[in-house]
N, C-alpha and C positions, 0 to 999 in steps of 0.2 A: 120936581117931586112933590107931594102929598105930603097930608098929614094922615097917619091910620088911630083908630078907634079899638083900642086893644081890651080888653076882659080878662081879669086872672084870675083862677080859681087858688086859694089860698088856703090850705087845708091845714089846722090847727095838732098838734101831735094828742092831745088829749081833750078832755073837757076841763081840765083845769087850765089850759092856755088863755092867755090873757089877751084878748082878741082885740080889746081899745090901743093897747101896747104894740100888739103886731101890726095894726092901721097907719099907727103913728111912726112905724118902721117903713113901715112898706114906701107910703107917702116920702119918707123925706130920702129913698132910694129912686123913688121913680123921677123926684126933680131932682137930684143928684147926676142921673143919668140924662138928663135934657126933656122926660116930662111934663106933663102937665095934667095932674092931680085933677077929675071929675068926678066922682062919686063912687063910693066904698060900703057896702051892704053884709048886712048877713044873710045865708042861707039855711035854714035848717036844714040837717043831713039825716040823722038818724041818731035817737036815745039820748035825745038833747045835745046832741054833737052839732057845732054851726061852722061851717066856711064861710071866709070875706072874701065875695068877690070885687077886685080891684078892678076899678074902670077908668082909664087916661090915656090921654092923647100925645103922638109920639111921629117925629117925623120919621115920614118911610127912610130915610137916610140911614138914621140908626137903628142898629140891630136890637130887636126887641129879646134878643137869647139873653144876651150880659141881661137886661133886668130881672128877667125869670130868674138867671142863675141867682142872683142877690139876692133877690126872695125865698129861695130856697135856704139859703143861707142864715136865715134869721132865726134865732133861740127860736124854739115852742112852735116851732110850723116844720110839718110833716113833708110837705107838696107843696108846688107851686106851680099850676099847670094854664098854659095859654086854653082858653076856652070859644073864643071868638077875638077874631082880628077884620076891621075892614076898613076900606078907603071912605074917610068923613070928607064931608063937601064945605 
């Protein structure tokens, strides 16, 4: 087995979410789940509303659903949706 190259879209419930908070959440669920944490961005959405997308590597072994579900799971985020997955070399 591989290692894949996952993307999450992380959709904030408001503009008052605390988006350095949700990072710091996110991050210490994705090494919880056997992750490895590469880089974590904003997007602008719309009327100053921002999404972090989440980017880490994840052996194809484990199922990348538990970590969505747990991102989902986190105070002050809306969504948490797989946005790109692929087999890194």
């Amino acid at each position: 087995m591989g290692i894949a190259g996952i993307k999450i879209k992380i959709m904030p419930e408001s503009l008052e979410s605390n988006l350095e908070e949700i990072k710091e959440k996110a991050k210490a669920i994705v090494e919880e789940k056997g992750g490895k944490n590469r880089e974590y961005e904003e997007e602008p959405i719309a009327f100053g509303l921002k999404a972090v997308i989440a980017f880490f590597e994840l052996s194809e072994e484990i199922e990348s659903g538990k970590i969505e579900e747990a991102l989902n799971s986190i105070e002050g985020v809306s969504s948490a949706q797989v946005i790109d997955m692929r087999r890194l070399i």
